[in-house]
N, CA, C and O atoms as CSV, one atom per row, in Angstrom:
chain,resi,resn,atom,element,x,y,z
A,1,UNK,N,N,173.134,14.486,87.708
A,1,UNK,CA,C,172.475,15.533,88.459
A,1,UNK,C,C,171.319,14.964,89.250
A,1,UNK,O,O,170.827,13.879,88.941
A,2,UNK,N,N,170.823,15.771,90.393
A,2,UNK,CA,C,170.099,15.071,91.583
A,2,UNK,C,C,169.384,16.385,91.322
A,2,UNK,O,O,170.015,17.402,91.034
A,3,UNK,N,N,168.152,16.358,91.417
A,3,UNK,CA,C,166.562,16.945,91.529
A,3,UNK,C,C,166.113,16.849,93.054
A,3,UNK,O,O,165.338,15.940,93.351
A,4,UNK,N,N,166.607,17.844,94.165
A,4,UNK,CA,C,166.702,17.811,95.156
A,4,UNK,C,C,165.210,17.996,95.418
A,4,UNK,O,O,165.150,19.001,94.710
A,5,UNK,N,N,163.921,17.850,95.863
A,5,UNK,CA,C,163.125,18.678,96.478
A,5,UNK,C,C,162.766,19.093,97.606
A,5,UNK,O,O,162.302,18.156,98.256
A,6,UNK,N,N,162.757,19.963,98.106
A,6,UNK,CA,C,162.190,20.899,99.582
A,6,UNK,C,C,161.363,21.310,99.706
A,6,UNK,O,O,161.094,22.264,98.977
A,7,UNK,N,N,160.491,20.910,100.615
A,7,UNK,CA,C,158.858,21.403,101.242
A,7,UNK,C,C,159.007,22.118,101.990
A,7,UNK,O,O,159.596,21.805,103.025
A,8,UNK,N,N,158.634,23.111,101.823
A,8,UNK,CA,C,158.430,23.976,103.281
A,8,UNK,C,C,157.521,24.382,104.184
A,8,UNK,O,O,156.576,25.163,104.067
A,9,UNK,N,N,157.857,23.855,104.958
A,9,UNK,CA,C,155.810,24.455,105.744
A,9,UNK,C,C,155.773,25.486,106.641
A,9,UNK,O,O,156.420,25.355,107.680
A,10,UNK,N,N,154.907,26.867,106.377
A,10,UNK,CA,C,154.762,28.164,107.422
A,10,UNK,C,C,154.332,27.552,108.616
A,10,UNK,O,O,153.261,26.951,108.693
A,11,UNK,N,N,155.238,27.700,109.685
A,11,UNK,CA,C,154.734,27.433,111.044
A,11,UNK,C,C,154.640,28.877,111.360
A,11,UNK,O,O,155.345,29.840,111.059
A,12,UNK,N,N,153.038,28.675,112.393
A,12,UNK,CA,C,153.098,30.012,112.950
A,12,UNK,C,C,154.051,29.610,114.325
A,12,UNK,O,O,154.448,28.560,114.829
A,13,UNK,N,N,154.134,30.556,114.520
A,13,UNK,CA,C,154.775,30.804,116.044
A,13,UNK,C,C,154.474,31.648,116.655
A,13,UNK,O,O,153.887,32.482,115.965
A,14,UNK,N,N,154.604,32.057,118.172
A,14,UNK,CA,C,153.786,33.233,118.774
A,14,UNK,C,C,155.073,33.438,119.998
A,14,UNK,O,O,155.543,32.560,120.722
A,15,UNK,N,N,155.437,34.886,119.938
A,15,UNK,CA,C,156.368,35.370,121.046
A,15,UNK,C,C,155.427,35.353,122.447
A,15,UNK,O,O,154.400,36.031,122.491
A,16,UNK,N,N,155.676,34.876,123.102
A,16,UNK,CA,C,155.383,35.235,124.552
A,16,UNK,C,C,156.244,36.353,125.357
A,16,UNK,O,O,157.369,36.832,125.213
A,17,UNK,N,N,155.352,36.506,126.122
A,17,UNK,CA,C,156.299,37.514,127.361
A,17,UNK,C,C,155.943,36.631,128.746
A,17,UNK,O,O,154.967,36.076,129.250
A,18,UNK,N,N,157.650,36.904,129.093
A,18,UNK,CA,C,157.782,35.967,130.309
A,18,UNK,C,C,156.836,36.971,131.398
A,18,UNK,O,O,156.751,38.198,131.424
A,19,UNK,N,N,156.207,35.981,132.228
A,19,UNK,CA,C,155.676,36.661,133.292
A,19,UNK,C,C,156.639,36.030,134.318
A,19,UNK,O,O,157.033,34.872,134.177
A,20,UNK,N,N,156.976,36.737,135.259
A,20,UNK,CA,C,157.559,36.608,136.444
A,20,UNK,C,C,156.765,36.710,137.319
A,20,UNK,O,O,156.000,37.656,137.136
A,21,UNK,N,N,156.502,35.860,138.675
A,21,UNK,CA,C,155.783,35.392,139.650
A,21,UNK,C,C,156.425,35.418,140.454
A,21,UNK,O,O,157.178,34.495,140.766
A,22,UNK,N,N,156.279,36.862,141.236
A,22,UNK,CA,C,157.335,36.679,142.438
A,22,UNK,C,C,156.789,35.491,144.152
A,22,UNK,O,O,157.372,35.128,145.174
A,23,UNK,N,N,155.547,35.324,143.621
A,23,UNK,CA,C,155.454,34.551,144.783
A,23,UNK,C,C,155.582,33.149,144.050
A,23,UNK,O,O,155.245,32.170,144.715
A,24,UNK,N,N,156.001,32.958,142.841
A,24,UNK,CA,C,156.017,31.402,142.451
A,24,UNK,C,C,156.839,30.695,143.445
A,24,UNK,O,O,157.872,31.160,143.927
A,25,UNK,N,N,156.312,29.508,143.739
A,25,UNK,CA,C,157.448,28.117,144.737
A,25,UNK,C,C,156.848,26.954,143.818
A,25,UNK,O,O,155.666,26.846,143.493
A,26,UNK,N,N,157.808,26.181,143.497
A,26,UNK,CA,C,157.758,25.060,142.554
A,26,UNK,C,C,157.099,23.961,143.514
A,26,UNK,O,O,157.411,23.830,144.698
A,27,UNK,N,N,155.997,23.067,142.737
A,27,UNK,CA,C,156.097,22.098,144.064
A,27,UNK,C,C,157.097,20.991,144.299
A,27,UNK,O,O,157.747,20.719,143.290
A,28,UNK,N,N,157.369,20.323,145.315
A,28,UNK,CA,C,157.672,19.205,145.522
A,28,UNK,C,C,158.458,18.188,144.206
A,28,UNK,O,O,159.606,17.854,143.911
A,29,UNK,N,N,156.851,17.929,143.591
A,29,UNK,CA,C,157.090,17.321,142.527
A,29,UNK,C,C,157.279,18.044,141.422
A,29,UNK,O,O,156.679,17.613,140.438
A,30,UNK,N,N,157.817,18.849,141.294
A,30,UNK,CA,C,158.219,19.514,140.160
A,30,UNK,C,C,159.789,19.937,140.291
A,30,UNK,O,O,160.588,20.168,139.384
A,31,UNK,N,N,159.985,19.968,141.738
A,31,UNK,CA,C,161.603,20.216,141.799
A,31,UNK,C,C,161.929,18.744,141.491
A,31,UNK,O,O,162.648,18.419,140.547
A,32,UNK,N,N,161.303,17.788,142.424
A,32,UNK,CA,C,162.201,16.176,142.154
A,32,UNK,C,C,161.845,15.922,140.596
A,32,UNK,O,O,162.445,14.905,140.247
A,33,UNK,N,N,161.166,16.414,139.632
A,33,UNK,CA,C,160.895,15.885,138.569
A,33,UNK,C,C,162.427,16.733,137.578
A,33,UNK,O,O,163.282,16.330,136.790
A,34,UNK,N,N,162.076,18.012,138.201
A,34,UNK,CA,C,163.390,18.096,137.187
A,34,UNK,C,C,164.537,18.132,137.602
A,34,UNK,O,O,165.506,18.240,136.850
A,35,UNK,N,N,164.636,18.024,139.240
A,35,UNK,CA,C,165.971,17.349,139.723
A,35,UNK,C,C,166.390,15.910,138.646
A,35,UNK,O,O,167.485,15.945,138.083
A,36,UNK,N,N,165.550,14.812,138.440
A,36,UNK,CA,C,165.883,14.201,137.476
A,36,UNK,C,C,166.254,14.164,136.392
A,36,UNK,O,O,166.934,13.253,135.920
A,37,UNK,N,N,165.687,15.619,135.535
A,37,UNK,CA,C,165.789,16.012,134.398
A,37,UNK,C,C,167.608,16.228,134.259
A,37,UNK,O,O,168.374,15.819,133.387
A,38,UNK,N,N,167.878,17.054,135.529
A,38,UNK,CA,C,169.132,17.254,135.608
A,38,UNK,C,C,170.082,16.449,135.984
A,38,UNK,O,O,171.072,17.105,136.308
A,39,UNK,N,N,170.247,15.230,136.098
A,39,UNK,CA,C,170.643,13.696,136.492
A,39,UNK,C,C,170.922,13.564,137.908
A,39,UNK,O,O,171.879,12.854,138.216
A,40,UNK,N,N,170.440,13.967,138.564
A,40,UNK,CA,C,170.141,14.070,140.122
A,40,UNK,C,C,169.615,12.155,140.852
A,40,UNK,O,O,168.773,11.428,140.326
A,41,UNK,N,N,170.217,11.912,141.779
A,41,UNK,CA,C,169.765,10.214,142.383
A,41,UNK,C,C,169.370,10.724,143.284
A,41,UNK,O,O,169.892,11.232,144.277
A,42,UNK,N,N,168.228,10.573,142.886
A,42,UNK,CA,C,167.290,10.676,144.111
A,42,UNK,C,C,166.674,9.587,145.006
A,42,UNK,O,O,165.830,8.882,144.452
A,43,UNK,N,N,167.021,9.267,146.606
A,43,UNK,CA,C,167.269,10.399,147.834
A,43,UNK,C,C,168.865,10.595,147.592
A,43,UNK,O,O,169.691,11.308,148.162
A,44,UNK,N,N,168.929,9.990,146.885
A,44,UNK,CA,C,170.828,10.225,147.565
A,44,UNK,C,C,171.336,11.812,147.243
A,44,UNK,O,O,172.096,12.534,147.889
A,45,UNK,N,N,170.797,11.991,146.317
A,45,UNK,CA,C,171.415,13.663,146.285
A,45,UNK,C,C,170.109,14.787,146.911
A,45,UNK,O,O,170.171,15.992,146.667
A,46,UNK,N,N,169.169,14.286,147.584
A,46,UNK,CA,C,168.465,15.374,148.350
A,46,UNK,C,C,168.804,16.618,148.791
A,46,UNK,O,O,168.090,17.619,148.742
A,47,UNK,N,N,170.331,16.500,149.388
A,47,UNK,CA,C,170.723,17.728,149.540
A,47,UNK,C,C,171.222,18.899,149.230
A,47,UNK,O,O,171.753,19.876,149.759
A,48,UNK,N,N,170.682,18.254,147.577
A,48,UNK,CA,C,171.328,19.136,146.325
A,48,UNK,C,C,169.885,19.803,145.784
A,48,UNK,O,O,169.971,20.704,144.950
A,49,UNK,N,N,168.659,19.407,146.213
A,49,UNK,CA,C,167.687,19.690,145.602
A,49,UNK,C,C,167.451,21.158,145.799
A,49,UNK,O,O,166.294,21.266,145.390
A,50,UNK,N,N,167.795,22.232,146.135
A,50,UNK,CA,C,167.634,24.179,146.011
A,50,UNK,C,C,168.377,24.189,144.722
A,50,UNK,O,O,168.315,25.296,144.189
A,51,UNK,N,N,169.189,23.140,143.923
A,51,UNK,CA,C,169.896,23.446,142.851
A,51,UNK,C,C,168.696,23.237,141.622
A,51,UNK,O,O,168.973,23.910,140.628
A,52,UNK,N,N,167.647,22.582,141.514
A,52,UNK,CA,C,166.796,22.419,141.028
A,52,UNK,C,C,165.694,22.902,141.030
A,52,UNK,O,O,164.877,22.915,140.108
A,53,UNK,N,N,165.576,23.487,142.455
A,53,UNK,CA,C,164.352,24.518,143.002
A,53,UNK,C,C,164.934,26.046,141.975
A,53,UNK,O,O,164.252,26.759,141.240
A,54,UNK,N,N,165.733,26.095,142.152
A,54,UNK,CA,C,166.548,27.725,142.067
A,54,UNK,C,C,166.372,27.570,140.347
A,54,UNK,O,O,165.844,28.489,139.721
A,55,UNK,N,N,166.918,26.189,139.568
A,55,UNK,CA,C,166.594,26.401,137.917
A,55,UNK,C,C,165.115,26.480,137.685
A,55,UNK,O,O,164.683,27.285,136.860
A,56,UNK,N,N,164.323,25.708,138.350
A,56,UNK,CA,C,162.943,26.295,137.965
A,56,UNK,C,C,162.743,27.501,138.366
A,56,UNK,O,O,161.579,27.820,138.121
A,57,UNK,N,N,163.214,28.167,138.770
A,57,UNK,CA,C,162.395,29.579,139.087
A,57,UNK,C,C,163.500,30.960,138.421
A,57,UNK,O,O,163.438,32.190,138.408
A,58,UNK,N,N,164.462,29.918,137.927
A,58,UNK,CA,C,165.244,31.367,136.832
A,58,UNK,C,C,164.617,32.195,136.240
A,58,UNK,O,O,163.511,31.733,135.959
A,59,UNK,N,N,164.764,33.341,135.848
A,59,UNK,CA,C,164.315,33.836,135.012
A,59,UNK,C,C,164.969,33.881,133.598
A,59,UNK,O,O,166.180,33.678,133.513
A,60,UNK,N,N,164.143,34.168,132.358
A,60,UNK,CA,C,165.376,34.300,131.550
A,60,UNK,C,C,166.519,34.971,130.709
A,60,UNK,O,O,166.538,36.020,130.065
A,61,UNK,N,N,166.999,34.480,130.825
A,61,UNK,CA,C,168.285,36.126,130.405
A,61,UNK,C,C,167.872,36.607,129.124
A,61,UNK,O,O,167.173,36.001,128.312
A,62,UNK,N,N,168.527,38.124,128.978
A,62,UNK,CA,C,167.674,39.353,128.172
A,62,UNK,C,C,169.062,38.442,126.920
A,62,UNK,O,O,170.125,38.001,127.357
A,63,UNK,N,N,168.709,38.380,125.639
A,63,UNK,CA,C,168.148,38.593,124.794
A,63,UNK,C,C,166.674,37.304,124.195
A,63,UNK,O,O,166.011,37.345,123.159
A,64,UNK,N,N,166.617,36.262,125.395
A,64,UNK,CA,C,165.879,35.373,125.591
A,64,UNK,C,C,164.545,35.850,124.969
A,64,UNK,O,O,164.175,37.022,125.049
A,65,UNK,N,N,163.703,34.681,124.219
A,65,UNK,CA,C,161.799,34.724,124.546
A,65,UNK,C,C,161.105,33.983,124.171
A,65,UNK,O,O,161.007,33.445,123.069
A,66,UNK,N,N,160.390,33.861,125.342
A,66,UNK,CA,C,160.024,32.373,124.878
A,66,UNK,C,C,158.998,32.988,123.631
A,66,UNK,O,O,158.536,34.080,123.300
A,67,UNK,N,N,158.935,30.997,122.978
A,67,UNK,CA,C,157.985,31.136,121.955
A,67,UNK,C,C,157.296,29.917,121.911
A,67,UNK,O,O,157.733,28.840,122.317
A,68,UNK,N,N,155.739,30.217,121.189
A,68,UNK,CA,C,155.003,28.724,121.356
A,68,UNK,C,C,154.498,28.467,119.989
A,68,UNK,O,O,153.914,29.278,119.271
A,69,UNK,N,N,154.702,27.619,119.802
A,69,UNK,CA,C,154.240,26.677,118.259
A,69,UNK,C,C,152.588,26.736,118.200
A,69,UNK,O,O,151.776,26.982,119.092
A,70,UNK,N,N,152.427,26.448,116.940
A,70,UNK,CA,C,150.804,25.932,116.795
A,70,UNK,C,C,150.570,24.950,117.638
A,70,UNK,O,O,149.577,25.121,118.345
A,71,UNK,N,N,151.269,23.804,117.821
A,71,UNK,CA,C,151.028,22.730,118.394
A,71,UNK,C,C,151.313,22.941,119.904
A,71,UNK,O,O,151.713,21.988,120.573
A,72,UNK,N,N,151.130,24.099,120.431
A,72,UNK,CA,C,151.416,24.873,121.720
A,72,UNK,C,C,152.543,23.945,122.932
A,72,UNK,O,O,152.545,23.763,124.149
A,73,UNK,N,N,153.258,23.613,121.978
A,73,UNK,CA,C,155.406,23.599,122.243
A,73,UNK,C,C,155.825,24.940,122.941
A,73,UNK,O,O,155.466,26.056,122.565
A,74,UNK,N,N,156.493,24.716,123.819
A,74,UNK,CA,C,157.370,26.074,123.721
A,74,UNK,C,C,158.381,25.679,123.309
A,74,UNK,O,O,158.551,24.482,123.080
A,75,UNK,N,N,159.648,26.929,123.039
A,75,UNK,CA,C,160.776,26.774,123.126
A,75,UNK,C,C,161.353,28.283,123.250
A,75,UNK,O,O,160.754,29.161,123.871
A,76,UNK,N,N,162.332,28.437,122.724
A,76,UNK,CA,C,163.122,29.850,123.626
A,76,UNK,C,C,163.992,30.181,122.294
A,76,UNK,O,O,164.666,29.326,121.719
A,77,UNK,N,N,163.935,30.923,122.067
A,77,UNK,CA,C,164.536,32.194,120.820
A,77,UNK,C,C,165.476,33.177,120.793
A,77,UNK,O,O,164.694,34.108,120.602
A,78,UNK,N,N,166.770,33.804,120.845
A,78,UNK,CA,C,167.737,34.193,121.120
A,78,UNK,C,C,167.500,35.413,119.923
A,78,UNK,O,O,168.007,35.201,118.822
A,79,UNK,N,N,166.660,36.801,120.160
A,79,UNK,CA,C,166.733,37.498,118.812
A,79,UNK,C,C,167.529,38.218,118.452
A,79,UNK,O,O,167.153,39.067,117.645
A,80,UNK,N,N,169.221,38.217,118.948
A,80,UNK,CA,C,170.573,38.762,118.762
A,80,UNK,C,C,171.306,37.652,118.225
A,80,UNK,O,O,172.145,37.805,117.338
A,81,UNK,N,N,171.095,36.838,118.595
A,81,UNK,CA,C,171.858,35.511,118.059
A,81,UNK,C,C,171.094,34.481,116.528
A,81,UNK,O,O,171.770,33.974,115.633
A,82,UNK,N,N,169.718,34.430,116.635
A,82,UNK,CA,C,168.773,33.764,115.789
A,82,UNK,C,C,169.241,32.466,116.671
A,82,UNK,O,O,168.606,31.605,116.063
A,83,UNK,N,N,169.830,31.866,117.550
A,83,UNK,CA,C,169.686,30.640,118.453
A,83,UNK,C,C,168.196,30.279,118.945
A,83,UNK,O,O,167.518,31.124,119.531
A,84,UNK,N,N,167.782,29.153,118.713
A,84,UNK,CA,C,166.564,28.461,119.264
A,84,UNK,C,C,167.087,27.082,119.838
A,84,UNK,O,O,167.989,26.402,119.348
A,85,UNK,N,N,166.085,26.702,121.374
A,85,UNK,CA,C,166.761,26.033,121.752
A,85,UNK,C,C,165.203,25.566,122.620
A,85,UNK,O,O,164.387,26.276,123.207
A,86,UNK,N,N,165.258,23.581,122.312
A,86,UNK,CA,C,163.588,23.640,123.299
A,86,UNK,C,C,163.844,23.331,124.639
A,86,UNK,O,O,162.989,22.947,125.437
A,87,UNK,N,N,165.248,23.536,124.919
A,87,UNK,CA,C,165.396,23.495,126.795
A,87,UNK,C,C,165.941,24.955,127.182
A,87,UNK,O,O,166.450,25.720,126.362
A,88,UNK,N,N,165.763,25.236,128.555
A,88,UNK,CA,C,165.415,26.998,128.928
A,88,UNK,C,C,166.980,26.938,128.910
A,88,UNK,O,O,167.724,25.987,129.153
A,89,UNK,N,N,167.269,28.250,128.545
A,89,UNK,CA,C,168.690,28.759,128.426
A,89,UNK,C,C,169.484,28.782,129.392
A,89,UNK,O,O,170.647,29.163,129.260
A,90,UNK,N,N,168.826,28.250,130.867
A,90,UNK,CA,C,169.397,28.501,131.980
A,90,UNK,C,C,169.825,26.688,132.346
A,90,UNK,O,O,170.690,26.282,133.122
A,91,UNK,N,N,169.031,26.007,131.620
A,91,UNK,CA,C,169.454,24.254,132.267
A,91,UNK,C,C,170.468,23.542,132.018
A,91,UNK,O,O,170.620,22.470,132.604
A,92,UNK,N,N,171.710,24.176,130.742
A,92,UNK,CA,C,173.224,24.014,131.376
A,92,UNK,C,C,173.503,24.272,132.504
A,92,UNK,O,O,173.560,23.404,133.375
A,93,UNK,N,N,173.703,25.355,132.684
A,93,UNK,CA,C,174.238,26.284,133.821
A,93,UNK,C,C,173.741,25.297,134.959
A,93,UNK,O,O,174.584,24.558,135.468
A,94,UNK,N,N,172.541,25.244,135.351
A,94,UNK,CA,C,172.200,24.387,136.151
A,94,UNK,C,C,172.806,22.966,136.493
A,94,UNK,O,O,173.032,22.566,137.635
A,95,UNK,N,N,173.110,22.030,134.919
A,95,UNK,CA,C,173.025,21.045,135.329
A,95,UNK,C,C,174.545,20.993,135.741
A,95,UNK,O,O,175.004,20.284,136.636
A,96,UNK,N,N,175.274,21.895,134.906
A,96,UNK,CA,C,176.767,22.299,135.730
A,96,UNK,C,C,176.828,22.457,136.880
A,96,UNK,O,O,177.844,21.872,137.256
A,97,UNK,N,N,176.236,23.004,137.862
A,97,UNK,CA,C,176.132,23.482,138.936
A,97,UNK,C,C,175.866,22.118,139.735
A,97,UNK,O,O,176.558,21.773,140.692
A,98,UNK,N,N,174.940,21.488,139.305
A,98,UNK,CA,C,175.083,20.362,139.994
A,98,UNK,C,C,176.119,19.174,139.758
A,98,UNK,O,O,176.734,18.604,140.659
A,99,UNK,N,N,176.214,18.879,138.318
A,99,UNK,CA,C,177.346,18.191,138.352
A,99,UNK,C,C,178.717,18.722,139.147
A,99,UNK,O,O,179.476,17.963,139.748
A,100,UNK,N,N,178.855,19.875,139.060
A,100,UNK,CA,C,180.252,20.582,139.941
A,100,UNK,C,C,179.751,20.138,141.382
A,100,UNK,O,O,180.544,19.438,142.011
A,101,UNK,N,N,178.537,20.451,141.994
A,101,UNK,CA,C,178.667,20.073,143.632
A,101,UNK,C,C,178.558,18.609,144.144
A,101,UNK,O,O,179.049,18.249,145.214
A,102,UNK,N,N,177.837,17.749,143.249
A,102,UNK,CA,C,178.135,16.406,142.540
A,102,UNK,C,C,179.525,15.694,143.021
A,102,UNK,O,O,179.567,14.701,143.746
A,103,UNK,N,N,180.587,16.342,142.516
A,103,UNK,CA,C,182.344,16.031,142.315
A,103,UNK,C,C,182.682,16.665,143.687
A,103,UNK,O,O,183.479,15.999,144.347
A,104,UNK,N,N,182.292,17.685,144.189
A,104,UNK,CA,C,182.574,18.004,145.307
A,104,UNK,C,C,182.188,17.269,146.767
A,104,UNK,O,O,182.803,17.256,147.834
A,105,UNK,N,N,180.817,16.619,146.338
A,105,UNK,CA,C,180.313,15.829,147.503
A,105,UNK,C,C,181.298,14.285,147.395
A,105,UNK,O,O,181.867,13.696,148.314
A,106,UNK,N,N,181.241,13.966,146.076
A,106,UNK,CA,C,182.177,13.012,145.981
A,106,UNK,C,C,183.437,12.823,146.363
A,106,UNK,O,O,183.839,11.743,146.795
A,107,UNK,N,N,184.111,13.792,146.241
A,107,UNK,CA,C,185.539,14.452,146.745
A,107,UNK,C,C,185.778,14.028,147.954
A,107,UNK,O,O,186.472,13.080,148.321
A,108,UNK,N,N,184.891,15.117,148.824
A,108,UNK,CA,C,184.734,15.130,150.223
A,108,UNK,C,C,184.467,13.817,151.285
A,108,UNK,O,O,184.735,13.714,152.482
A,109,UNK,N,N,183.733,12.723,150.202
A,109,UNK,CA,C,183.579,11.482,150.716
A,109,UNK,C,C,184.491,10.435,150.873
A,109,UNK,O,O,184.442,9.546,151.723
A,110,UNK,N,N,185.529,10.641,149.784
A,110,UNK,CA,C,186.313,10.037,149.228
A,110,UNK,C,C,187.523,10.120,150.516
A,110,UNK,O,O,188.009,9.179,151.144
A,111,UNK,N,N,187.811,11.642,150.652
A,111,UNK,CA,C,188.897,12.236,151.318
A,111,UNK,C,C,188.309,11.465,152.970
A,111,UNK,O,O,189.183,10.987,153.693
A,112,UNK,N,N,187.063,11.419,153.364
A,112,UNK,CA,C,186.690,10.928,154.712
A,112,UNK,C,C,187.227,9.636,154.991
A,112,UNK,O,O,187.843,9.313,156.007
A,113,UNK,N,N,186.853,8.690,153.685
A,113,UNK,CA,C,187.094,7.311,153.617
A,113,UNK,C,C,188.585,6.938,153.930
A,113,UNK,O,O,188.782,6.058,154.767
A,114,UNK,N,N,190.082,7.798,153.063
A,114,UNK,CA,C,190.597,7.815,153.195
A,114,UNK,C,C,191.493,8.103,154.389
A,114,UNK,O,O,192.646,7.719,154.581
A,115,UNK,N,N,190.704,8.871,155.157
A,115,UNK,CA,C,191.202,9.681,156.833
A,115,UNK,C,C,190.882,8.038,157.807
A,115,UNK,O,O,191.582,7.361,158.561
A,116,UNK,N,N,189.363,7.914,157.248
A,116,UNK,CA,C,189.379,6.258,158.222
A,116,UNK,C,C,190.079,5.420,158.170
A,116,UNK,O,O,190.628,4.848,159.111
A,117,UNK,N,N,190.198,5.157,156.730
A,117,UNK,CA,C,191.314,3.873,156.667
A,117,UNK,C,C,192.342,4.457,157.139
A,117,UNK,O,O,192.140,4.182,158.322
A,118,UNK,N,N,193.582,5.231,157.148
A,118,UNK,CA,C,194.727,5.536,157.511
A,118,UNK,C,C,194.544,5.544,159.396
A,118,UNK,O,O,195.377,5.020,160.136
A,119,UNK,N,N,193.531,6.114,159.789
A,119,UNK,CA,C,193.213,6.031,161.204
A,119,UNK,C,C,193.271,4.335,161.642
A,119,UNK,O,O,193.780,4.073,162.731
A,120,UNK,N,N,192.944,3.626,161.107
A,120,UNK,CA,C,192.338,2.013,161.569
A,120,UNK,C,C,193.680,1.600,161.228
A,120,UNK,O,O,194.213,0.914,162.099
A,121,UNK,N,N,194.650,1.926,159.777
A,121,UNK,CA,C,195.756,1.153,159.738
A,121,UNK,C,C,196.900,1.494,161.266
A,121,UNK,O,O,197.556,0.656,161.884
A,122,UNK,N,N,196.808,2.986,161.522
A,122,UNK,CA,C,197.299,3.262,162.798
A,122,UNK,C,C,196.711,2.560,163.789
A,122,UNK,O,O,197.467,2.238,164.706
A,123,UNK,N,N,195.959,2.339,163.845
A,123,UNK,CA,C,195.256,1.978,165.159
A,123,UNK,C,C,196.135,0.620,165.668
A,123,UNK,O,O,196.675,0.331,166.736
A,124,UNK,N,N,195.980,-0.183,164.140
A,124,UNK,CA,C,196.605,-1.488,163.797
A,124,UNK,C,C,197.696,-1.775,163.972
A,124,UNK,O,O,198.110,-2.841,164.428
A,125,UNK,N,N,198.486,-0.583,163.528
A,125,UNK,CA,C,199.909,-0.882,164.017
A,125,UNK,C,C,200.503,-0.738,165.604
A,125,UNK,O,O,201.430,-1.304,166.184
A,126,UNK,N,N,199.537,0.274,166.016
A,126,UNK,CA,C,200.205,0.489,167.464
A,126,UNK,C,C,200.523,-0.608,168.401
A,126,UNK,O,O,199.690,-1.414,168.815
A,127,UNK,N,N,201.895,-0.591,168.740
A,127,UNK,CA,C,202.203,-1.695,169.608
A,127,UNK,C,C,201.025,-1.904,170.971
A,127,UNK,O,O,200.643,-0.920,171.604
A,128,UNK,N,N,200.699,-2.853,171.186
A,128,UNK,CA,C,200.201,-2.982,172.304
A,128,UNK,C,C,200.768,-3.338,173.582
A,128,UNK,O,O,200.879,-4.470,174.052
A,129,UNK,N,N,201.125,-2.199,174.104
A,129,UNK,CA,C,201.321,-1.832,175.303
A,129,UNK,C,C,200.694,-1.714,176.398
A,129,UNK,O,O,201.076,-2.097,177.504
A,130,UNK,N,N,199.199,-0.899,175.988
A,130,UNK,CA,C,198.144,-1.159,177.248
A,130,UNK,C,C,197.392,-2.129,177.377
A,130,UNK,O,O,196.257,-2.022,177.841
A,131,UNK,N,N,198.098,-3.626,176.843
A,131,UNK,CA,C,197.189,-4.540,177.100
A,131,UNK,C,C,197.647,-4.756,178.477
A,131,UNK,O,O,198.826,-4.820,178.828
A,132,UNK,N,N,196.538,-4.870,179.278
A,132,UNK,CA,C,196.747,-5.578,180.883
A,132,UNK,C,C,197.559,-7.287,181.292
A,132,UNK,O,O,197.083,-8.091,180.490
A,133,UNK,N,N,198.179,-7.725,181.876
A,133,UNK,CA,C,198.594,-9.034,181.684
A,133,UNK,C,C,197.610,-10.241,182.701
A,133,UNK,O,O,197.858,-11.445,182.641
């Protein structure tokens, strides 16, 4: 037999209420910071950055709230589910969103590359006829 022991320690915790800021705009460095967060190459994916603007300024979905530790942590609390989670409930979704337009920019590049080369191998083959003598 094993004499397991368990400590437990009362953390307080404190519910917050989300405030919403309708004039909030993230700065600069706070979209490219968590454009990174979300695995974003930055400049190269610049033109993905409203996908990172738009997760910072989610709001969060109802049965969501945030909560802050003694050690003034947040994290986010699900009180239908008992789910706790210390990244916002919305930064899957997000980083999906970018990984999906991600594969799409890739796609699209891919398919260009492919249109050139097949153009140049034509080009290559065409008999030359309008060469002048």
């Amino acid at each position: 037999l094993f004499d397991v022991g368990v400590s437990l320690q009362a953390v307080m915790v404190t519910v917050l209420d989300e405030m919403v800021d309708d004039q909030y705009e993230p700065s600069k460095d706070d979209v490219e910071e968590y454009a990174a967060w979300l695995g974003m190459d930055l400049p190269e994916d610049g033109e993905l950055l409203w996908i990172a603007r738009e997760g910072l300024m989610a709001p969060l979905p109802k049965p969501w709230k945030p909560c802050q530790t003694e050690d003034n942590d947040i994290f986010y609390f699900n009180f239908e589910t008992g789910e706790s989670t210390w990244d916002h409930p919305c930064d899957a979704r997000y980083r999906q969103m970018y990984n999906g337009k991600k594969r799409e920019k890739k796609d699209r590049k891919e398919k260009k590359m492919e249109k050139e080369k097949a153009e140049r191998e034509r080009e290559q083959r065409r008999p030359l006829l309008d060469v002048p003598n």
